[in-house]
N, C-alpha and C positions, 0 to 999 in steps of 0.2 A: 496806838489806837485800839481800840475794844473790837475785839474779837464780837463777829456779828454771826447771828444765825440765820441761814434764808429758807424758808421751802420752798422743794423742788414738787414739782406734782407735771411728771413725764405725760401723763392721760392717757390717747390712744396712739397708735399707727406709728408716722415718724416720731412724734413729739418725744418715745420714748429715746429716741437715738440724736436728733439734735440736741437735746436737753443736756445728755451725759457729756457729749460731745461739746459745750459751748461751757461745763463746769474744768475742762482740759482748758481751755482756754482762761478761764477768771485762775486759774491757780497755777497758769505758765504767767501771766501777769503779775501774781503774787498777791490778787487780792483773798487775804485773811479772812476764812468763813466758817463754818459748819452746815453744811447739807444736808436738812433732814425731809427724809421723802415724804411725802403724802398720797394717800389715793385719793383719786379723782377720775371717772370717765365710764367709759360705755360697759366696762364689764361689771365695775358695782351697782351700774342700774340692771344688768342680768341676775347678778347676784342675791343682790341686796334692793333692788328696788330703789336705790340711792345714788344717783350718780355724782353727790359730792356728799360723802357721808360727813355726820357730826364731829366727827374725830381731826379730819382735815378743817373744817372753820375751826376746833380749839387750839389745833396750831397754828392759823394765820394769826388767831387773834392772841395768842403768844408772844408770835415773832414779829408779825407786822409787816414783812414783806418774805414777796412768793415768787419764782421764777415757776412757770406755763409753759409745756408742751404743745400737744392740739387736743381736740375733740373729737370724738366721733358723734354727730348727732342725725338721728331720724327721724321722719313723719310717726306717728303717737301712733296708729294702726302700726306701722312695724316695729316700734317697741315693745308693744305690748304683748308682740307674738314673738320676742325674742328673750321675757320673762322666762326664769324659772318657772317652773309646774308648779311650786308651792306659794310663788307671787300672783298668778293670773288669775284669781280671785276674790285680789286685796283693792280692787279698782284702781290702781296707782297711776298717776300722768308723768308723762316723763317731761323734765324741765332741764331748758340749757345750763351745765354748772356755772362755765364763765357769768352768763347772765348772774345768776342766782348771788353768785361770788362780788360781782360788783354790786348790788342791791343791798347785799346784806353786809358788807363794810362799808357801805357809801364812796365806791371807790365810781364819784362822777363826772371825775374829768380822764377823757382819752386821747391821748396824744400821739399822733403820726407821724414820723418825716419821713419826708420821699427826699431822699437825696442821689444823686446821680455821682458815680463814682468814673473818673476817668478810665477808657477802656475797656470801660463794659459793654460786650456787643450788644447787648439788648436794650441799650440806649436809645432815648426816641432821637431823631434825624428827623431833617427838613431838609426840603432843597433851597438854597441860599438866593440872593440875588441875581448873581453871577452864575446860576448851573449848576452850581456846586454843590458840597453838604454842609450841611449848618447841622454843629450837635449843642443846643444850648444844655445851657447849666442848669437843671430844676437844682431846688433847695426850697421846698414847702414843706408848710409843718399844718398839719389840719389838727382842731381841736374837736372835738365830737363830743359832743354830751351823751352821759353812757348811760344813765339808771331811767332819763324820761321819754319822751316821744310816741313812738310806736311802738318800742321794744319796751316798754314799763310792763306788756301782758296784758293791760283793760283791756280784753274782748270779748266776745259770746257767739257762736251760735246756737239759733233759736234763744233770743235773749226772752228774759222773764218780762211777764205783761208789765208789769211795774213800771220797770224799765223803758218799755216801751214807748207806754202812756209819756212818758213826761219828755222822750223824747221827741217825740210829736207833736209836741208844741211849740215846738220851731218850726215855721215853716219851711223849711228845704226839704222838710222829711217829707211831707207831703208824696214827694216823689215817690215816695216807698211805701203810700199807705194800703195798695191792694196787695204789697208783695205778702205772701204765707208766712207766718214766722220760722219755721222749721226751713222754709227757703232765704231767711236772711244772718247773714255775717256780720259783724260790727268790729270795729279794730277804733279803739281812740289814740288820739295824738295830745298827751298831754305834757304842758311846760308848766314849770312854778317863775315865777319871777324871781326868787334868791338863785333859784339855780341857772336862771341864766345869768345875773349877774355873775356870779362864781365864775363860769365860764369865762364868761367877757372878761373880766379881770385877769386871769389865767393868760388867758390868751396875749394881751396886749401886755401883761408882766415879760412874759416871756420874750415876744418883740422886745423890749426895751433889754432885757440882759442880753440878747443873742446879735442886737444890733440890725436887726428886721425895720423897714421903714414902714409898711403897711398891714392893716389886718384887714380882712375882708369877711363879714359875716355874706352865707352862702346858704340862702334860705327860697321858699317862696310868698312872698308875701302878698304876692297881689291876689295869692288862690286861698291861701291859709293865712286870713288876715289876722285871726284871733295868738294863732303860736308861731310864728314867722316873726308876726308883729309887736308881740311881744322882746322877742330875743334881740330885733333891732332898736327897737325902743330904749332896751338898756345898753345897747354898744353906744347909740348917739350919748347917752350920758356918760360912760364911765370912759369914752373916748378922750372927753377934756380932759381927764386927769394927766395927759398922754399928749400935748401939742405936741411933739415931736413926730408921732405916730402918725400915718393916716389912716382912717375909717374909709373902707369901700364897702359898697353891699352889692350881689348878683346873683341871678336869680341861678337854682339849681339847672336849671335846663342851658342856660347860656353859659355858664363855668364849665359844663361840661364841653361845651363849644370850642369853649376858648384854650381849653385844655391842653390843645394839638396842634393850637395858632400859637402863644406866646407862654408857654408853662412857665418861662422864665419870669416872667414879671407878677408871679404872683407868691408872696411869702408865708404870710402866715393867716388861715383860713378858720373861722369858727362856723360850727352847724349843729344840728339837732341831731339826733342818733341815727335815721335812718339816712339823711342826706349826706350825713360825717363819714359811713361808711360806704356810702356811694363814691365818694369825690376821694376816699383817701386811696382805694381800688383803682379809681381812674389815676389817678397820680402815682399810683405804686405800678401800675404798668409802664407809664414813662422812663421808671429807672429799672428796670430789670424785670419786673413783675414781683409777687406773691414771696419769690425765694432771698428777695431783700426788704420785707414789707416787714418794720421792727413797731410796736406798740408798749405802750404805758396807761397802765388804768388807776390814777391816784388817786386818794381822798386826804380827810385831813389828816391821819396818821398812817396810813396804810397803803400799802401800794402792791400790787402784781403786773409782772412782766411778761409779755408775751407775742410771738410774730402773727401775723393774721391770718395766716395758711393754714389748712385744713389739715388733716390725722391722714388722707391720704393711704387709706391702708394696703392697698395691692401691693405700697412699696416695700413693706414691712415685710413681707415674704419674701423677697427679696433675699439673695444669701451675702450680696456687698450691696449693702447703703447707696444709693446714688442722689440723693437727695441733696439742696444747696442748703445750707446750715446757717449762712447770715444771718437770716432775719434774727434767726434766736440768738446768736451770738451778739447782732445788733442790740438785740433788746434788750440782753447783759448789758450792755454797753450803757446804755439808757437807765437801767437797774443802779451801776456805779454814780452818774450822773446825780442820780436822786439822793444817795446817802454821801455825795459831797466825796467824792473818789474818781475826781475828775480828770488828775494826771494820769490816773489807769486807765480810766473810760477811752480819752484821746491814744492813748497805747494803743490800745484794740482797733478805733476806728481807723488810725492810719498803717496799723498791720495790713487790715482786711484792704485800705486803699492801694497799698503797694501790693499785695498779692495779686489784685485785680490788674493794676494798670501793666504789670508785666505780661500779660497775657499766656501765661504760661502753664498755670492751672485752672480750669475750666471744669467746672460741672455740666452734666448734662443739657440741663435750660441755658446754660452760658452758651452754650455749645450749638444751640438750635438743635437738637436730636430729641426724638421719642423718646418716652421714660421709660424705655424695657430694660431688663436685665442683662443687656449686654454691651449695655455702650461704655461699660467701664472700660472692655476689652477692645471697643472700637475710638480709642482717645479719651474722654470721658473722665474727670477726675473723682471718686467715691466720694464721698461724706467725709471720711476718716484724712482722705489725704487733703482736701481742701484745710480742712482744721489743720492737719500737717502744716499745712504751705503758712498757712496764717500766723500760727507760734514761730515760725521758722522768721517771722517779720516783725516780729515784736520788738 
């Protein structure tokens, strides 16, 4: 098989030590690669005013796919005063890379699984019928639309009179017509209808290979009748192609409900960007949290991998790693998936499940403990020795 090249773009805080760390792992596997780094994150926006410079899009667009660190991102007032001296005159906005990175490869489909690994203490539990504990099984997979919504960037404040004018002729605006302009904010919520089909297809492909009985678009429609109802409008159609499937829809406010009454019965979830990363959070807490929270951001050639946890920087100082490494290693896992390296992928994931179910190596958050830097020496397994424990399972 052809030797493939991927980049890695470490970014900030932990990102740069999971990342190294979860490349020990694909090459104890034996999957065939070439590692070429990229920069990307908060110190080339100090530098360079650039937190994903030109140089890293001419390598995705290269190689096509990217393994993801984290971020470090701030409100625009603390950016600006964390410029260089010879930037803070260039009026520069600082922009999310990830965003930017999915936008500008059209990488808009996002995909989550929460899956629950036997023996993981931080497993969600209920009390049973009988008194007891009931740990069910989650296995949801949320699909999230990644380049539209809220997070596309249409917004203003003190929007231009233009602007204004024509938006007030809706009546709801009404509401807002004595507000000052310099006292109003504006955020839009836009969907295209290819792109939700995209999704919806996506979505329900995926049930059908993984053997998923239902999808469930997770919107609100009765409040946001125009982009809700859009995106369900094309699940009811592209559902037929799909009798074996079922179509549920529920509203964002009662999925989160139902979340911690029956997580089990819910499989594979589609939503629009802001609500996708509501509910895939909510679900990534029932299996462990944030430290098992693996992510896929596809398009039609191109794809980056990445866990959904933050850069986390206090940890980086740190002088042993404590930090839990799945997600990114997950995300690897998911990375193989995608380029059809599927006997490896499952290597990984039932490494990480035996490692787990033995209960024997435990990170910090496994472990219920504070994140300081000492709980390696109070039981606590580092960074380094969990990746340990995991190659050791392979």
């Amino acid at each position: 098989m052809q030797k493939r090249t991927i980049v890695t773009m470490p970014g900030d805080g932990i990102g740069k030590v999971v990342l190294s760390e979860t490349i020990r792992v694909l090459k104890a596997v034996e999957f065939e690669a070439d590692y070429v780094h990229a920069d990307i994150g908060w110190d080339f926006w100090c530098q360079e005013g650039n937190p994903l410079p030109q140089r890293t899009i001419d390598l995705i667009e290269k190689h096509r796919v990217g393994l993801f660190g984290a971020i470090t991102s701030k409100p625009n007032n603390e950016a600006q005063k964390e410029l260089a001296p010879h930037l803070q005159t260039e009026e520069l906005t600082y922009f999310s890379p990830i965003v930017k990175l999915r936008q500008h490869f059209g990488l808009d489909i996002c995909i989550r699984p929460c899956k629950s690994f036997r023996g993981n203490p931080l497993n969600f539990i209920r009390r049973s019928k009988e008194g007891g504990v009931d740990e069910p099984r989650v296995d949801a997979v949320i699909f999230r639309q990644n380049t539209e919504g809220l997070y596309a960037g249409v917004e203003w404040t003190n929007p231009p009179l233009s602007l204004r004018n024509e938006l007030e002729r809706h009546p709801r605006m009404s509401f807002f017509n004595k507000v000052p302009a310099e006292d109003l904010a504006i955020s839009t919520r836009v969907f295209s209808r290819n792109a939700c089909r995209r999704i919806i297809k996506q979505a329900f492909e995926y049930a059908q290979k993984y053997g998923h009985k239902s999808v469930t678009v997770c919107e609100k429609p009765n409040v946001l009748r125009e982009t809700s109802g859009m995106l369900e409008e094309e699940a009811i159609k592209i559902a037929k192609q799909f009798p074996e499937i079922s179509l549920y829809s529920n509203n964002i406010d009662a999925q989160m409900m139902w979340l911690t009454k029956n997580p089990e019965d819910t499989e594979v979830i589609v939503a629009g960007n802001m609500f996708g990363d509501i509910i895939s959070d909510g679900f990534a807490g029932l299996v462990g949290g944030l430290g098992f929270a693996c992510s896929a951001n596809i398009g039609d050639d191109c794809a980056v991998f990445e866990p959904t946890h933050g850069s986390a920087p206090k940890y980086e100082a740190y002088g042993v790693s404590i930090v839990n490494p799945i997600a990114m290693i997950m995300s690897a896992k998911m990375m193989l998936d995608y380029l059809d390296e599927r006997e490896k992928a499952q290597q990984i994931e039932d490494a990480i499940a035996k490692t787990i179910s033995t209960c024997e190596v435990q990170t910090y958050d496994m472990k219920k403990m504070r994140g300081r830097e000492d709980v390696v020496k109070n039981g606590a397994a580092s960074t380094i020795q969990m990746v340990d424990a995991i190659i050791a399972n392979l």
